[in-house]
C-alpha positions in Angstrom: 103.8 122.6 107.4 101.1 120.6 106.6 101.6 120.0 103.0 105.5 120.4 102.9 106.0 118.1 106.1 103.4 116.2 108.5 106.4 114.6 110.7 106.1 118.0 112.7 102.7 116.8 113.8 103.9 115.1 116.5 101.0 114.9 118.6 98.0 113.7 116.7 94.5 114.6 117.6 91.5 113.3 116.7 88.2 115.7 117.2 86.1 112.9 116.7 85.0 111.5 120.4 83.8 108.0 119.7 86.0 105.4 120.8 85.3 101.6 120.0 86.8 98.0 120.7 87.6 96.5 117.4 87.3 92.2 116.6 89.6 90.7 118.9 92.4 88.6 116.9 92.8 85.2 117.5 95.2 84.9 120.7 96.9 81.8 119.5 98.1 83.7 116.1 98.9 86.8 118.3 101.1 84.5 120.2 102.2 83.0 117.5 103.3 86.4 115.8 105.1 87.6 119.2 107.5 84.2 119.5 108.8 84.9 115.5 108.0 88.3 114.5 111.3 90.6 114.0 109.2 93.8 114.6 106.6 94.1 116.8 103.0 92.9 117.8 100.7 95.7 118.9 96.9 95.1 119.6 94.4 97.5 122.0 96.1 98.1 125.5 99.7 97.6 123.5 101.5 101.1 124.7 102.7 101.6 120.9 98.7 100.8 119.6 97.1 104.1 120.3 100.4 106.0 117.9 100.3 103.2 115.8 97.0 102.9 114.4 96.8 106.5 113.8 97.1 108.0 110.1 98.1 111.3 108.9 94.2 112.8 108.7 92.7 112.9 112.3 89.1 113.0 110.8 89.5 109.4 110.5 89.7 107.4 113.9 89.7 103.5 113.3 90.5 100.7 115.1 92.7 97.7 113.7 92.7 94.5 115.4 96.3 94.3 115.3 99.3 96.0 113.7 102.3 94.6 113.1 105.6 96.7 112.2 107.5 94.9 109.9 111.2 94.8 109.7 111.9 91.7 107.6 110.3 90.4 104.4 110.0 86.7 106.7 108.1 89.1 109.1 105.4 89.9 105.9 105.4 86.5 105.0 104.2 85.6 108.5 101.6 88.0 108.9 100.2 86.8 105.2 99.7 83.4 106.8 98.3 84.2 109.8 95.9 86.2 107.6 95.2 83.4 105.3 94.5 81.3 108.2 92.8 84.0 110.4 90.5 84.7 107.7 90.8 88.6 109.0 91.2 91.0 106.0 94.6 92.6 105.9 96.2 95.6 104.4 99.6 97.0 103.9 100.7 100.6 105.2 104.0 102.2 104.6 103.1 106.1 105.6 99.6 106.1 106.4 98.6 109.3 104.0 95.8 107.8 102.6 93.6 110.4 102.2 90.3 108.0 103.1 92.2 106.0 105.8 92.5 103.0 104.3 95.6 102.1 105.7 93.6 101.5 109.3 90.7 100.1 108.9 88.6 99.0 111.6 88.6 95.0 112.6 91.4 94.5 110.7 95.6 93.4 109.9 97.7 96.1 109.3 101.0 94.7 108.3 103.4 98.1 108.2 106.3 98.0 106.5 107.4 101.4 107.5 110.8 100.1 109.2 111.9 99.0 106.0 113.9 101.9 104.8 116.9 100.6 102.8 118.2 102.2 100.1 120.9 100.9 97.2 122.2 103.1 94.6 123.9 101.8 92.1 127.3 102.1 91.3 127.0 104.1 88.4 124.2 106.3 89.5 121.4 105.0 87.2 119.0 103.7 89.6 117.9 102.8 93.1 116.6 100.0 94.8 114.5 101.6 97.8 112.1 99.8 100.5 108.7 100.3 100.7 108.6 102.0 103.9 111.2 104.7 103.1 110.0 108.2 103.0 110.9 111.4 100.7 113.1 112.9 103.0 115.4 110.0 102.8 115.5 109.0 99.8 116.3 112.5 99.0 118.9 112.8 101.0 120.7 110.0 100.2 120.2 110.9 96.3 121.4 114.2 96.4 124.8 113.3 98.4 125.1 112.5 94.7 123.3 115.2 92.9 120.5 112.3 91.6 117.0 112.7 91.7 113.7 110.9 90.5 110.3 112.5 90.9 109.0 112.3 94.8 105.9 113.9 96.5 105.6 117.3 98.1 105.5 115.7 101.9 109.2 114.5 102.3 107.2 112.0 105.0 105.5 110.4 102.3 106.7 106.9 101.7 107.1 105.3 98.3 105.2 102.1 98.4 101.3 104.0 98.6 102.3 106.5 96.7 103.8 104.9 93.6 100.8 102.5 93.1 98.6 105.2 92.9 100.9 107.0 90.2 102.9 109.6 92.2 102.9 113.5 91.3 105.4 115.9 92.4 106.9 119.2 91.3 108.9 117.6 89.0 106.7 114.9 87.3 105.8 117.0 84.5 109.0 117.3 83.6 110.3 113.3 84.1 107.1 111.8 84.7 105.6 110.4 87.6 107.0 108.2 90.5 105.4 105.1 88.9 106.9 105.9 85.5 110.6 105.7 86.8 109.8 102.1 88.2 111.9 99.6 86.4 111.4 97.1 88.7 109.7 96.0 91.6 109.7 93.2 94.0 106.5 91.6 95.8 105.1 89.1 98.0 102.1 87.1 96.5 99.7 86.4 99.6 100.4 83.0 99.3 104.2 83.4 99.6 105.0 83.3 96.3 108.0 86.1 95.5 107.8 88.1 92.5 110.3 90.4 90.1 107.8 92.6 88.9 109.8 94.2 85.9 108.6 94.3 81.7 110.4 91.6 80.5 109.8 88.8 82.7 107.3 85.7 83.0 103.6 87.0 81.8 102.8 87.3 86.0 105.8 89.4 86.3 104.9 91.7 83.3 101.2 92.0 84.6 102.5 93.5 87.7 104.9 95.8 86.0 102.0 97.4 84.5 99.3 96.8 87.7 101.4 98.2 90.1 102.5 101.4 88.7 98.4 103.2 89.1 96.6 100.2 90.5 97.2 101.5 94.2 98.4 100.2 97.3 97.5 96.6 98.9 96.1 94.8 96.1 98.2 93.2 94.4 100.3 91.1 96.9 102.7 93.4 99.6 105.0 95.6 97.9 108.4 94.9 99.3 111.3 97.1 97.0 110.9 99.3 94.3 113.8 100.1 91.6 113.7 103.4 90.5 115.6 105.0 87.6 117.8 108.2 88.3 118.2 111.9 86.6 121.8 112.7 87.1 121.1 116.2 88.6 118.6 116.8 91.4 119.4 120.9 90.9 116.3 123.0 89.7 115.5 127.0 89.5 112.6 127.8 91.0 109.4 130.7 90.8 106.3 132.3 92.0 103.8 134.2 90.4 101.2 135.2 91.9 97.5 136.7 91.2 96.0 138.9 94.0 92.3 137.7 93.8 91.5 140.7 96.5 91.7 143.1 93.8 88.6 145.0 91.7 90.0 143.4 88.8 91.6 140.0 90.2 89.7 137.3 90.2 89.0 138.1 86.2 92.7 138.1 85.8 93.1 134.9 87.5 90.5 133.3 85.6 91.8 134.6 82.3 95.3 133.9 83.4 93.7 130.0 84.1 92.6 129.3 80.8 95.3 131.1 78.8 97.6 128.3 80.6 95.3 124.9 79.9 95.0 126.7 76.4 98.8 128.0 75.9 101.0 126.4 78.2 100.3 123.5 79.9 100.7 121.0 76.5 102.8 123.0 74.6 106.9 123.0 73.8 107.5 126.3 75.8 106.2 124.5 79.5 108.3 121.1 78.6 110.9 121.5 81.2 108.4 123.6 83.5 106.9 121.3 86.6 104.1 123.7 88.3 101.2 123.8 90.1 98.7 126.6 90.6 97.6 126.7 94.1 94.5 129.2 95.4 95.0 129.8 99.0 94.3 132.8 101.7 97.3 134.3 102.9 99.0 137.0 105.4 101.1 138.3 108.5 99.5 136.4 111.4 96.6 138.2 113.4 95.2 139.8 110.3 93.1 138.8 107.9 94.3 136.8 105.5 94.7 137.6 101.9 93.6 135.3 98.9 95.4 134.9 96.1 96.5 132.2 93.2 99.8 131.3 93.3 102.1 129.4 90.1 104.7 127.4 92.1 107.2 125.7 90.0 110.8 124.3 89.2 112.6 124.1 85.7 115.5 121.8 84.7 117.8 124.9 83.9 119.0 128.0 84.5 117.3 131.4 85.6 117.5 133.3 82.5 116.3 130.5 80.5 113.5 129.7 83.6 112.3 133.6 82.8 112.3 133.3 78.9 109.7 130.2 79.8 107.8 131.9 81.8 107.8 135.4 79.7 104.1 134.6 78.2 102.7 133.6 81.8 104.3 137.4 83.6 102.9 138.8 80.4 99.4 138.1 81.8 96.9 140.8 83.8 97.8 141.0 86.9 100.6 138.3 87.0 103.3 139.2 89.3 106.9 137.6 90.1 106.8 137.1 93.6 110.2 135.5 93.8 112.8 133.4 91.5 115.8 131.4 92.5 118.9 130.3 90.6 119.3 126.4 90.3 119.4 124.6 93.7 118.8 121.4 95.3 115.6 120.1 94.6 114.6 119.0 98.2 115.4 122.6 99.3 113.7 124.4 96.8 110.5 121.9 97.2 109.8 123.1 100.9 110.2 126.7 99.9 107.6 126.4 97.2 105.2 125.3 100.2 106.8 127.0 102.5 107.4 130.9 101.5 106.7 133.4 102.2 103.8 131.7 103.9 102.9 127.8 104.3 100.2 125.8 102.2 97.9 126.0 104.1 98.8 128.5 106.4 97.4 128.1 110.3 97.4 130.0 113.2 100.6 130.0 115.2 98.7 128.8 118.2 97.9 125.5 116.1 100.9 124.9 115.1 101.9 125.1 118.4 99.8 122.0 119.6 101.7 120.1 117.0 97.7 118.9 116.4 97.5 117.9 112.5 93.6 119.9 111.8 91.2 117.3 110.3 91.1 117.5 106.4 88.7 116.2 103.5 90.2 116.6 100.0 87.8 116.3 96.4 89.3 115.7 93.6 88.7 116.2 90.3 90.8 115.4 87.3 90.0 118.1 84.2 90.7 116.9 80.4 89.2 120.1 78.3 90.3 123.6 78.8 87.8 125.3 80.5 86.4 129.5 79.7 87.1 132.1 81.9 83.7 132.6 83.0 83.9 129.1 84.1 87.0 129.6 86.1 85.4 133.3 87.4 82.4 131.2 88.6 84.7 128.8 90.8 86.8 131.7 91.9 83.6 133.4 93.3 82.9 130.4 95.3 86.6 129.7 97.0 86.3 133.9 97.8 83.3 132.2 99.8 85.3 130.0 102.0 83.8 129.5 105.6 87.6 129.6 106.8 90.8 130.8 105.7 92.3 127.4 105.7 90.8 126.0 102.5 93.5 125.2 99.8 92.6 124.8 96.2 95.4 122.5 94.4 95.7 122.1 90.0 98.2 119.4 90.1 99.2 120.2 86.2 99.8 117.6 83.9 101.0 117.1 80.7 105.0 117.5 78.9 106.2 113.6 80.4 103.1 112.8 82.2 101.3 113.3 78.7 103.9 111.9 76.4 103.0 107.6 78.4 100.6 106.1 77.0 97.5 105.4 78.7 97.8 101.9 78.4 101.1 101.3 79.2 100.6 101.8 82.9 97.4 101.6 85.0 97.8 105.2 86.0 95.5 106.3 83.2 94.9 109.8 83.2 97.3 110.7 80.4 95.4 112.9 78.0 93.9 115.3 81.1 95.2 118.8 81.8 95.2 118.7 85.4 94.2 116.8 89.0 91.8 119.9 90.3 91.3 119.2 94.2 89.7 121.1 96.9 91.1 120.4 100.3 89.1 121.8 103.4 90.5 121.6 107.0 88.2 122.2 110.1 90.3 123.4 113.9 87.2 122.8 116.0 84.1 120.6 115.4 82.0 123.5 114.8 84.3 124.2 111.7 83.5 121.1 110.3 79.8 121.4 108.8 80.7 124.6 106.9 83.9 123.1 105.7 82.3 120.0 103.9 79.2 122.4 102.8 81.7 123.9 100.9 83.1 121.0 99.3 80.1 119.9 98.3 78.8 122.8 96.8 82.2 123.2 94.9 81.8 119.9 93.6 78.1 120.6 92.4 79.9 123.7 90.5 83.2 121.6 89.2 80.7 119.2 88.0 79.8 120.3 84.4 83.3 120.3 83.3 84.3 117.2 85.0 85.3 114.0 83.0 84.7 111.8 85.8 87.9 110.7 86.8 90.0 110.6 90.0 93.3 111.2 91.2 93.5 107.2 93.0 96.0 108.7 95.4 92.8 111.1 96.9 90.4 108.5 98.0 87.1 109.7 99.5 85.1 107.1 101.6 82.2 106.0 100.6 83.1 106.7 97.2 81.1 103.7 95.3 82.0 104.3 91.8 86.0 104.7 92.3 86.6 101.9 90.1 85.3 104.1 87.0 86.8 107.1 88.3 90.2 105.8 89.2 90.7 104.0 85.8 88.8 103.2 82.7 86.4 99.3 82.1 89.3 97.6 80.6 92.2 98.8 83.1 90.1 97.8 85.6 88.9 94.8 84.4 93.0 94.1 83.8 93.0 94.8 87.4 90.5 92.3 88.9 92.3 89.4 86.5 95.6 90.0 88.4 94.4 90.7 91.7 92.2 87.3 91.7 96.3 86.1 90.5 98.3 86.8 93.5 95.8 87.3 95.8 92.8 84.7 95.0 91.3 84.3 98.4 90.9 88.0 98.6 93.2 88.6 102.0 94.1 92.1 101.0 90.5 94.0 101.0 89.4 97.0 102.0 86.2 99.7 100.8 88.7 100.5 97.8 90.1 97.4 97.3 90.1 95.9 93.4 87.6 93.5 93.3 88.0 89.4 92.1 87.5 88.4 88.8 84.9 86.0 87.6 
């Protein structure tokens, strides 16, 4: 369960062979760090290093100089010294999901927050004060004790700090918004020490952080400590599938028909408001045959079944559109891993992987779409994922608009608020053979994606290398909005990385 649930990868592999010694620290600030550190104080040779320094993508295989699990916000505050006065860059990690890595580089400080998992919900049910190193899965569980909910990722291992900077989209985003757009309030560690109450009414630093942190991304802007979130006060949704059989004569014209009817007569209009979907291309089927592909709708509504169908009468209307299952209203956390889940998982893999427990190397494209496109265009990129060198590749249109839509762009720094959709190709590889064709394929898909591309990027899918992110992430004066805060709580530049927002002049 790849998508739904990396925490069953319990054994990580990495294909790639090369294994190097990273810049020693300092051993008088390790020693330092041991004698007052709460958590712990792993460098190469440590017996927790070699699990530590891992992230959730095994194409990726860095090397920190040290990593330091964080239970206490005294235990950040040291390591943000010790960086200042190290003069080794330093980044913060709460899951380690970035898609490029970033939260391991090589020759660096990891400071990892991910034992700080405390959750408060208030009295009344109207918010929640959660740690930056909680995940989905916990936060979820402890909300719907009391039937509360606010939008969370797909991957109940995900935790909130990465993934609210970089805006946060989930099955129900369209219909509440994303993660970042529940934050009311946040609280953060300056690199110099300084605490700060991140929230929209505060001092002009506080309010600049409100807005910076809800789409600038992760370790920028000081070390995300808390996050308060407000609550829906039901975390019950119906669910459905519909799915296109793109094996058929006739079915990868009804799929891209079915495509552009939805940009054109769904996606921004009154009928979808309460509708959170994503359309998902993948290749399916009983295991030791060949797999199937199809296009699958996967999506929850805020309501009942009857009314879910009534919603969805226009979409079933379609060539070729079938109901592959509906659900009356259930928890959401349940109904989000059967989405992913059944009757197949996203991406499906051979059982024989999945016995390994060996998360398959992935690289993921994305590309964020803000005009309907024709169904000749959508037939032409249909053509090519029919062409996939494996049965593994996943397509993903992470729909927006309804609440996503409704912010506006300038109110946050995730910006993308007038697009239709986050359009990403995700390619895994199970042996290092695999891997060439795999990211051939991505490549040429991008080549094809490109004429209808606006040039922007989902920040949560960093690629490396990437050296225009900061135009594709957010717009000249968001970013330059960026760099003024940044050079703010972080002016000697501690928290850098390839991605990082630059200084300002």
């Amino acid at each position: 369960m790849l998508w739904y649930d990396s925490r069953d990868w319990v054994k990580p592999v990495n294909l790639t062979k090369t294994i190097r010694a990273p810049k020693p620290f300092p051993q008088q600030y390790v020693d330092a760090l041991k004698a007052a550190i709460t958590g712990d104080v792993l460098v190469p040779g440590d017996a927790q290093y070699e699990a530590e320094r891992r992230v959730s993508n095994p194409a990726f295989n860095n090397f920190p100089s040290i990593i330091i699990m964080c239970e206490t916000n005294d235990d950040v505050a040291l390591c943000l010294k010790v960086a200042r006065e190290s003069g080794f860059p330093a980044v913060a990690r709460s899951g380690g999901h970035s898609t490029a890595g970033f939260s391991s580089p090589n020759d660096s400080m990891v400071i990892n927050v991910r034992r700080m998992v405390a959750i408060d919900i208030a009295e009344d049910g109207s918010n929640v004060w959660v740690d930056a190193g909680c995940d989905f899965g916990t936060l979820n569980t402890a909300l719907e004790v009391r039937n509360l909910h606010t939008p969370g990722g797909a991957c109940p291992d995900v935790c909130i700090g990465g993934y609210m900077q970089g805006g946060g989209y989930g099955f129900t985003a369209r219909i509440f918004g994303m993660n970042c757009d529940q934050v009311i309030a946040a609280e953060i560690m300056g690199t110099d020490g300084t605490m700060y109450h991140a929230r929209p009414d505060g001092t002009e630093a506080e309010k600049d952080l409100y807005w910076a942190i809800r789409g600038g991304t992760g370790s920028n802007f000081g070390i995300l400590l808390r996050v308060c979130f407000k609550l829906q006060p039901s975390a019950i949704f119906s669910g459905f599938s519909i799915r296109w059989d793109l094996s058929e004569t006739d079915g990868p014209d009804h799929a891209a028909h079915a495509l552009s009817w939805l940009q054109a007569n769904f996606t921004k209009t009154e009928v979808s408001r309460d509708v959170g979907y994503q359309m998902i291309w993948v290749f399916e089927g009983p295991e030791g045959v060949q797999k199937k592909p199809y296009l699958l709708m996967r999506g929850m509504y805020k309501g009942g079944r009857e009314e879910m169908l009534e919603r969805l009468h226009g979409v079933l209307a379609l060539r070729g559109a079938t109901l592959e299952y509906e659900f009356s209203p259930m928890p959401y956390s349940i109904l989000n891993k059967i989405l992913l889940t059944t009757p197949y998982e996203v991406p499906q893999f051979p059982a024989s992987v999945l016995a390994t427990h060996s998360a398959p190397p992935e690289s993921k494209l994305s590309r964020i779409l803000e005009r309907v496109l024709e169904p000749a265009d959508w037939k032409v990129l249909i053509e090519h994922f029919l062409k996939s060198p494996n049965p593994y590749t996943t397509i993903a249109m992470e729909m927006y608009g309804a609440a996503i839509n409704e912010v506006s762009a300038r109110d946050t720094a995730f910006v993308h608020r007038d697009d239709y959709c986050d359009l990403f190709c995700d390619v895994f590889w199970l042996t290092d053979e695999q891997r060439a064709p795999a990211e051939a394929f991505s490549a040429e898909w991008a080549r094809l994606v490109e004429p209808h591309w606006d040039g922007a990027v989902y920040q949560n899918y960093p690629r490396v290398g990437d050296m225009q992110f900061s135009e594709e992430f957010w717009n000249p004066e968001a970013y330059a909005r960026l760099e003024c805060i940044k050079s703010k709580v972080d002016p000697e530049n501690i928290l850098r990385f390839e991605q990082s927002v630059g200084q300002a002049d």
